[in-house]
N, C-alpha and C positions, 0 to 999 in steps of 0.2 A: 131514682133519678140517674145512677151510675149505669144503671143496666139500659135505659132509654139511651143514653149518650154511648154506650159503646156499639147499641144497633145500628145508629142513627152514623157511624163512621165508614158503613159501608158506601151509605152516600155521600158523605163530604169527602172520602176519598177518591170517589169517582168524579165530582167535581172538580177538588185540585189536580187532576190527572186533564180530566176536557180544559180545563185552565192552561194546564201547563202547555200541551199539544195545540191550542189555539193560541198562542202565544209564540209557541215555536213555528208553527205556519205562518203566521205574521211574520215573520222575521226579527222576532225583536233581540237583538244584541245578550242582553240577559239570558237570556233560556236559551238561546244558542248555545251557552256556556256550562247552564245549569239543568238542560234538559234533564240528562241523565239522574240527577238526583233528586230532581223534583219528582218524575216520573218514579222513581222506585219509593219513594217513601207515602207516594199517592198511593201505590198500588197495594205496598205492607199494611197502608191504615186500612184500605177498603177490605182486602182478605183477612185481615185480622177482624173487622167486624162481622163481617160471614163467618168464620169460625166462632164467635160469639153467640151468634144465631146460633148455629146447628149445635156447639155442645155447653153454651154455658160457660167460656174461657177465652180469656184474651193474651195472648203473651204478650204485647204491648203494653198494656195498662192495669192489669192484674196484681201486678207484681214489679211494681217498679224498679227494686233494687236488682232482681232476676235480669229485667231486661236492660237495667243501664250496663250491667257486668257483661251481658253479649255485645255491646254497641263498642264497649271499650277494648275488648280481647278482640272482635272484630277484624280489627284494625292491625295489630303486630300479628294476627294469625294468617292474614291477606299479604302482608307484608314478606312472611315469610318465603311463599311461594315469588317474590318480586326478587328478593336478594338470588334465587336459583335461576330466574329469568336476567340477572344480569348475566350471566355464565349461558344460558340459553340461546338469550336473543329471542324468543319467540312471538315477542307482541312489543309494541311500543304504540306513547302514548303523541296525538296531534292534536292540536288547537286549543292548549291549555291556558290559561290569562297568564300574561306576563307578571303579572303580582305575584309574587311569591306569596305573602299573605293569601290572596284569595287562592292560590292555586295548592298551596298545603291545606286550610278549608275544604278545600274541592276533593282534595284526596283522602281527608279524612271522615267528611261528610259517605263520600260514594263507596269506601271501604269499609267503614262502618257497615254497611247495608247486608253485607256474604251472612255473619251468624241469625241475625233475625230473619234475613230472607228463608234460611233453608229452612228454618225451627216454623214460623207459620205456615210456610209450604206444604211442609211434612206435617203440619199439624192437620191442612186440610185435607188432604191425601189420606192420613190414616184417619179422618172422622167421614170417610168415605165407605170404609167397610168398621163397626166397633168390634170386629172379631178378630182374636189374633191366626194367623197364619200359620198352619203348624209344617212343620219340613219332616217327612218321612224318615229320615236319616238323621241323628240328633247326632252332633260331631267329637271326637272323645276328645278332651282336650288336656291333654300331656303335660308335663313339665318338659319334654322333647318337643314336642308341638310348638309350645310357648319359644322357649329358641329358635327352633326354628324361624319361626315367623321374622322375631326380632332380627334373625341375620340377615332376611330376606329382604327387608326395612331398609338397614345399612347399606347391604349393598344395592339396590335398587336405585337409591338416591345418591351413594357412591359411584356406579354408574354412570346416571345421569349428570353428573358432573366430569366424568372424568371421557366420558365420548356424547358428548350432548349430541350431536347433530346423530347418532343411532338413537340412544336410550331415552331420547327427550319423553316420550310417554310416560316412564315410571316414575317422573315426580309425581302424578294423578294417584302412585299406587302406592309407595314406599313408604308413607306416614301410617296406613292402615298397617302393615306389618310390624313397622316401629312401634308403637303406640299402643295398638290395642294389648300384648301381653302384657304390656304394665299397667294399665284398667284392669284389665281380670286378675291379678294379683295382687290390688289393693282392692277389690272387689268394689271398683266404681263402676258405673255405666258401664258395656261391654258388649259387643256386637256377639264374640265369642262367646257370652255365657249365652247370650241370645239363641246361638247356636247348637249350646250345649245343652240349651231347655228345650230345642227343637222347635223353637218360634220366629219365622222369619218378617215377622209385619215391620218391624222397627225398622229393619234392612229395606226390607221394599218399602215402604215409604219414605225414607232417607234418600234412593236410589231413585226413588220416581221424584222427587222434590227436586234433587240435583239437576235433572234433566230438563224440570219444567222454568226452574231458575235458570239455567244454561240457556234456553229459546229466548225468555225475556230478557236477561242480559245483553243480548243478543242484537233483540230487538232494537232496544233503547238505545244501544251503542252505536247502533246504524243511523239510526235522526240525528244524534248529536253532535254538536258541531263540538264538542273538549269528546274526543271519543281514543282506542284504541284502535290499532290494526296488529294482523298477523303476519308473521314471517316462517311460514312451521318448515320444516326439510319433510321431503318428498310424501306429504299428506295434504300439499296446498293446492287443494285444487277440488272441483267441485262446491264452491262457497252458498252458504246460506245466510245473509245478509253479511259480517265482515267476516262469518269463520268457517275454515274449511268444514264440509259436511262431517267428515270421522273425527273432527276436533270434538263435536257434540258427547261423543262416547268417554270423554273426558271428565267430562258433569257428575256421569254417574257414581264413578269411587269418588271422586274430589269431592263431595255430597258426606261421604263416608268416613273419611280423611276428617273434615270438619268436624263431625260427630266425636271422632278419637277423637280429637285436639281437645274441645271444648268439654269433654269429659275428665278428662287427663288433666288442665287447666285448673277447672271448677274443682277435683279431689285436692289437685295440689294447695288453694288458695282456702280449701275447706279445712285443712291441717294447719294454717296458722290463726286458727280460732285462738289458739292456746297461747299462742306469741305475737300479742295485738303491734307488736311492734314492728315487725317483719311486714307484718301490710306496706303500711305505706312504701316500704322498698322496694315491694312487688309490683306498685303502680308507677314510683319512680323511675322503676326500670323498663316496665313496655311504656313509659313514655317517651323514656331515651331512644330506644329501640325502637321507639315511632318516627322519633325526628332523624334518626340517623338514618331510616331507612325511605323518607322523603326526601332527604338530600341525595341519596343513591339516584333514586328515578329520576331528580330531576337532573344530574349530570350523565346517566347511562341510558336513562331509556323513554325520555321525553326529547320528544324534535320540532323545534319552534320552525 
């Protein structure tokens, strides 16, 4: 019965998607507003059941505690990149509801959507080839390496805070440099050992998901009437529905970046098995860090 009803999501996602989009061509006030996250979580249920199909796995429904823990980091991991965007300036949001209630809803609804988007994206992507990808060059990976990387991280995103209108790029990059040498030194996830085993599929489908998530973000954000715009320095130009055409190339590490986060995150919160008490402080606190960082957007970079 479970396995008939997770087939059977590839078309009730495609229905609540033709719902949502004949709703919004209607004009109706509601999906005006809510387009954007109807439409994305239509389209996670429907590919999540096509992955289903082809390997026998659901991130959505498989594992319930898995996926509610991506919907919830989600959220302060999207967030993150928002607080560097107040110092940025690069995108701001239009036509949000004037409820505050509904419009923190709205933001935590359509932010939630970044970790389960890339992970069933990538999930289809790499049940595209079941072979791993081998890299001719397997990469030596240093205790100097490791540093390295990490200072590159720092200042990257140091940087991009301190001449934003040059450096604005390397927020996309500075978290993979940050991050990942501390996955490969507690030996979680790690793009670098990926590297180091000489298998690049993980990467490339990470990389291809980013991009495929970037077009339909994209996409969606352009129907919507609660949507964002860009304001990039001297890359604004040439636009593919609201973002500059080389903003796209953005997708691809940001894809990657995600990957570190979510890796780095899940070791960290996998270390207080031991100290059940520290939980709940850990949820306490990206929840704080969630509300403090939707009152940012809405006094910095929401314009009614």
């Amino acid at each position: 019965m479970a396995s008939r009803r997770l087939r059977f999501n590839v078309y009730l996602g495609l229905l609540a998607f033709a719902g949502s989009a004949g709703l919004l061509a209607a004009g109706v006030p509601f999906m005006k507003t809510w387009f954007y996250c109807c439409a994305w979580w239509s389209f996670l249920l429907s590919l999540d059941g096509l992955n289903f199909r082809r390997t026998g796995a659901s991130t959505l429904f498989e594992a319930a505690p898995d996926f509610l823990f991506s919907v919830f980091l989600s959220v302060p991991v999207w967030l993150v990149f928002e607080l560097f965007n107040l110092r940025l300036k690069n995108w701001s949001y239009h036509g949000l509801p004037v409820s505050l209630p509904e419009r923190w809803a709205g933001y935590f609804i359509g932010f939630a959507t970044v970790i389960p988007a890339l992970k069933i994206i990538a999930a289809f992507t790499r049940s595209l080839s079941n072979k791993t990808t081998p890299f001719r060059r397997r990469l030596a990976v240093t205790p100097a390496l490791l540093r390295l990387s990490f200072v590159l991280g720092f200042g990257s995103l140091a940087a991009t805070l301190a001449w934003p209108r040059l450096f604005f790029p390397l927020v996309w990059l500075g978290f993979i440099f940050l991050i990942e040498p501390l996955n490969y030194r507690r030996r979680w996830p790690s793009l670098l050992r990926d590297l180091e085993e000489g298998d690049i599929s993980r990467i490339a489908g990470w990389t291809a998901a980013g991009l495929a998530a970037g077009l339909i973000w994209e996409l969606f954000n352009f129907w919507a009437g609660s949507h964002w715009e860009y304001h990039i320095p001297y890359l604004n130009f040439g636009r593919l529905f609201q973002m500059p055409v080389f903003g796209f190339l953005g997708f691809l590490p940001f894809a990657l970046e995600v990957f570190a986060i979510d890796a780095f995150a899940r070791g960290l919160y996998g270390r207080l098995k031991d100290r059940p008490s520290f939980r709940p402080a850990f949820w306490i606190g990206l929840s704080a860090f969630d509300l403090a960082g939707f009152y940012l957007i809405d006094i910095m970079t929401v314009v009614q």
